[in-house]
C-alpha positions in Angstrom: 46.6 155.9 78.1 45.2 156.1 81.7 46.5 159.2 83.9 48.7 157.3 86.5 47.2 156.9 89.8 49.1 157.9 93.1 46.4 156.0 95.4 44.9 152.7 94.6 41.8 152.4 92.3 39.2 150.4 94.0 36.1 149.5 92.1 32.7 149.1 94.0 30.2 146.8 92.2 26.9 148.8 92.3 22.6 148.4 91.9 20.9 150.0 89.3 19.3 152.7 92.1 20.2 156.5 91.7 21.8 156.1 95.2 24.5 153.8 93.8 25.9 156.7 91.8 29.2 158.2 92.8 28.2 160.7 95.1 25.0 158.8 96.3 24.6 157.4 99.8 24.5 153.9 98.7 28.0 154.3 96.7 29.5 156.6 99.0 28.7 153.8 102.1 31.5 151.9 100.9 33.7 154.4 99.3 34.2 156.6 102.6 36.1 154.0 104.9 38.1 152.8 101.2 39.4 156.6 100.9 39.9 156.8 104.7 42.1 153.8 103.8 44.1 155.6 101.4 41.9 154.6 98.0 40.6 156.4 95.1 37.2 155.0 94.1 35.1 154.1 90.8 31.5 152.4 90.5 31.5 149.5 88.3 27.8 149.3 87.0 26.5 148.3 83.8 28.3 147.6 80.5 31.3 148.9 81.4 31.9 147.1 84.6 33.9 144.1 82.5 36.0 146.4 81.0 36.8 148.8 84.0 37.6 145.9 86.0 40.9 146.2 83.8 42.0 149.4 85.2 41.4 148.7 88.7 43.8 148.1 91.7 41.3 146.1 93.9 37.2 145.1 93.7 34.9 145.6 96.5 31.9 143.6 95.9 29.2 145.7 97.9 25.8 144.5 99.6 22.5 144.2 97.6 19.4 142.2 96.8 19.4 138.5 96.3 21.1 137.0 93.5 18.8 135.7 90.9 18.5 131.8 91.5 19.7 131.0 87.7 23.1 131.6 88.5 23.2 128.9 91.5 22.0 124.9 92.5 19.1 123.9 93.9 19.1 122.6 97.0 19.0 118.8 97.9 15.1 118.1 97.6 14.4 121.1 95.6 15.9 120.3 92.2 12.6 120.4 90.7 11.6 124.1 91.3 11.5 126.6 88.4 13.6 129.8 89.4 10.1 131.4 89.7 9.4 128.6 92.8 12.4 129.6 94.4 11.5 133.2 94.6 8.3 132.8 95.4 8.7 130.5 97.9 12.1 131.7 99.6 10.9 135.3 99.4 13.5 136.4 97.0 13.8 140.0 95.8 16.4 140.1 92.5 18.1 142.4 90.4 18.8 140.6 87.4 20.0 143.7 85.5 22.8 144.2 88.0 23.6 140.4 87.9 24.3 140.7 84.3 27.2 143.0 84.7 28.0 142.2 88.3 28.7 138.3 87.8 31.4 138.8 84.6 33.0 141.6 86.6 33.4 139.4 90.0 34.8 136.6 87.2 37.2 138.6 86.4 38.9 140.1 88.6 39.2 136.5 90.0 40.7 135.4 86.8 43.3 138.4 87.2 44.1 138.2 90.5 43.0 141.0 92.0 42.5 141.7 95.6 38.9 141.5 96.7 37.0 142.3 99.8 33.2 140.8 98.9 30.5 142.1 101.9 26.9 140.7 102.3 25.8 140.0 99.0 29.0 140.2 98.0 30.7 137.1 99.7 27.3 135.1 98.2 28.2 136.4 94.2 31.6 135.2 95.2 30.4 131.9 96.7 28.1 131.6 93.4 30.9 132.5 90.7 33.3 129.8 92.7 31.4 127.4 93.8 27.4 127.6 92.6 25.9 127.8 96.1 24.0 129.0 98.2 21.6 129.0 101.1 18.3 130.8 99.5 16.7 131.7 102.6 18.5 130.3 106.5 15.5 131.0 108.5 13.7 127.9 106.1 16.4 125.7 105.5 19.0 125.9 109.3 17.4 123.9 111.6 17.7 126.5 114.7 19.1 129.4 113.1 20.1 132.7 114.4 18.1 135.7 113.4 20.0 137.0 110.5 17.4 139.9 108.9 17.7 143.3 109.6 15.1 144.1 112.5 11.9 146.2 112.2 12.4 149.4 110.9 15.8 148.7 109.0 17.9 148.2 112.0 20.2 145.9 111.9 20.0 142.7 114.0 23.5 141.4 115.8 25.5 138.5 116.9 28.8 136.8 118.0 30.7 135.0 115.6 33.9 133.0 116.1 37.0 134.1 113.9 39.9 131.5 112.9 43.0 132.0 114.8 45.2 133.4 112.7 42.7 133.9 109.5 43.2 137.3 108.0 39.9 138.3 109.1 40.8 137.4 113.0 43.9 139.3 112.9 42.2 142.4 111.3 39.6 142.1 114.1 42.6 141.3 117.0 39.9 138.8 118.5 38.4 135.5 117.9 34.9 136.3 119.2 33.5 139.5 118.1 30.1 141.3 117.9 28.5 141.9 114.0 24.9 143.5 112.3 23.2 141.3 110.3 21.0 142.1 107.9 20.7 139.2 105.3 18.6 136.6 104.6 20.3 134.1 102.6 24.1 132.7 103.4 26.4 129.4 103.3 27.3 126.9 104.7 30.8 125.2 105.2 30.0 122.4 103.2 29.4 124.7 100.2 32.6 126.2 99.9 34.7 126.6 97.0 37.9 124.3 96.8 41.0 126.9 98.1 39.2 128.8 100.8 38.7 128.6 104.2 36.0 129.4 106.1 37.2 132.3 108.6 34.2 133.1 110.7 30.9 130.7 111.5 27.8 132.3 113.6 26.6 129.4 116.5 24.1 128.2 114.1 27.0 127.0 111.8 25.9 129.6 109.0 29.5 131.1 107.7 30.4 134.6 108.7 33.8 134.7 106.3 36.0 132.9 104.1 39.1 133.8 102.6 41.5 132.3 99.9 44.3 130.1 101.0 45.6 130.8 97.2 45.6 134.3 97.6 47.2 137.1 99.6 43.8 138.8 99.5 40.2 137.4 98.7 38.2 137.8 101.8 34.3 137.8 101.8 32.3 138.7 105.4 28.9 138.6 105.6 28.3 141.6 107.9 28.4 144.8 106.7 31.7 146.4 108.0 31.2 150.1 106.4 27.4 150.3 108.0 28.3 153.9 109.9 25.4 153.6 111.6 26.5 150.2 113.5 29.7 152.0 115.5 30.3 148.7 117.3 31.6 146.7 113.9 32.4 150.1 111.7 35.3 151.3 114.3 36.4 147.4 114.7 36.5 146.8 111.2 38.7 149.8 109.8 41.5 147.5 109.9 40.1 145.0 107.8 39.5 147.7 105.0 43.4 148.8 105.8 44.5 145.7 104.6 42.3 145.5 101.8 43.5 148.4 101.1 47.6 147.3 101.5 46.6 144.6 99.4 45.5 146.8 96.9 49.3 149.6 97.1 50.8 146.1 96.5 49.3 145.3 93.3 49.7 148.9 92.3 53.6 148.6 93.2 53.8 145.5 91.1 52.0 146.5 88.0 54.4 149.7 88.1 57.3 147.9 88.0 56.2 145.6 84.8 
């Protein structure tokens, strides 16, 4: 029998990198602003990432390299590339390994309705596992597109996007226009979007910031990296957006108490 929790159990989908161990700097990234929140918080990495799911109150999928292309369509015109082409010429960098365990884990805590806050790479695997798309590199397929990789040196490139009135994402924000990093390569568009969500933020180039379930109290994906400390102007703006991730998460703990 599990020891009861008095905070909500959030699981962080990890790499295979040391760093991504509890206590590392990659893990503890998203962890520190899910326990300033209230949460407890678990790694879910390798075999047992299905299973721990289970036991969880909430799932952050976290940032990451590129999802392999075998989980996701081609693009119009480029049916006929081997997953090999696609790295090669989009200039992928994969972690299959962590795709293996990653992808089932994302599936199910869909499946049981758990509340989900997906970020970079995240909102992509959640885009894939709903939908089976996905951009494979904006700066060669959007006609006029932003600058969306992280700048010389690691730091993070940055630009407005436009939040839906309303959305949960705008009212976490407390603005429709707002100032985020960027430091991704790959992304969606609205057409690609999975039946039941809505897309809640869209950059100027019309690459999608965030969507959200319309099904769900809590399924929100942002392409920005909201726990990136060393970005102050979207880590202090964004603390209520992992609040209510984290309310999300006390509700389904209050619910599964009462069964």
């Amino acid at each position: 029998m599990m020891r009861p929790h008095s905070k909500p159990l959030v699981g962080i989908t990890t790499g295979t990198h040391p760093q991504w161990r509890e206590g590392g700097d990659y893990f503890e990234s998203y962890a520190e602003p899910l326990r300033l929140a209230g949460a407890e918080c678990v790694p879910l990495v390798g075999t047992s990432a299905f299973r721990r799911v289970e036991d969880c109150h909430g799932v952050l999928l976290s940032g990451g390299w590129d999802v392999h292309p075998d989980h996701y369509a081609r693009l119009p015109g480029d049916e006929h590339l081997s997953s090999e082409d696609v790295i090669r010429i989009y200039g992928l960098q994969c972690e299959p390994e962590r795709d293996e365990y990653e992808l089932p884990a994302a599936k199910r805590a869909v499946e049981i309705g758990l509340p989900i806050l997906a970020i970079c790479r995240g909102i992509q695997l959640l885009n894939i596992i709903l939908a089976g798309k996905l951009v494979p590199d904006i700066e060669k397929c959007v006609p006029g597109a932003l600058r969306h990789r992280a700048l010389e040196g690691g730091v993070s490139a940055c630009h407005e996007v436009v939040l839906q009135p309303g959305s949960i994402v705008q009212k976490s924000y407390g603005r429709t226009v707002i100032v985020v990093n960027s430091r991704h390569h790959q992304g969606l568009l609205s057409e690609m979007i999975p039946s039941g969500f809505t897309v809640s933020a869209r950059s100027s180039d019309g690459v999608v910031e965030a969507i959200e379930s319309l099904n769900s109290h809590f399924i929100v994906g942002v392409q920005w990296h909201p726990e990136r400390q060393q970005d102050p102007y979207i880590f202090e703006p964004s603390i209520p957006l992992f609040e209510a991730f984290i309310e999300a998460c006390k509700q389904r703990m209050s619910g599964r108490t009462q069964l």
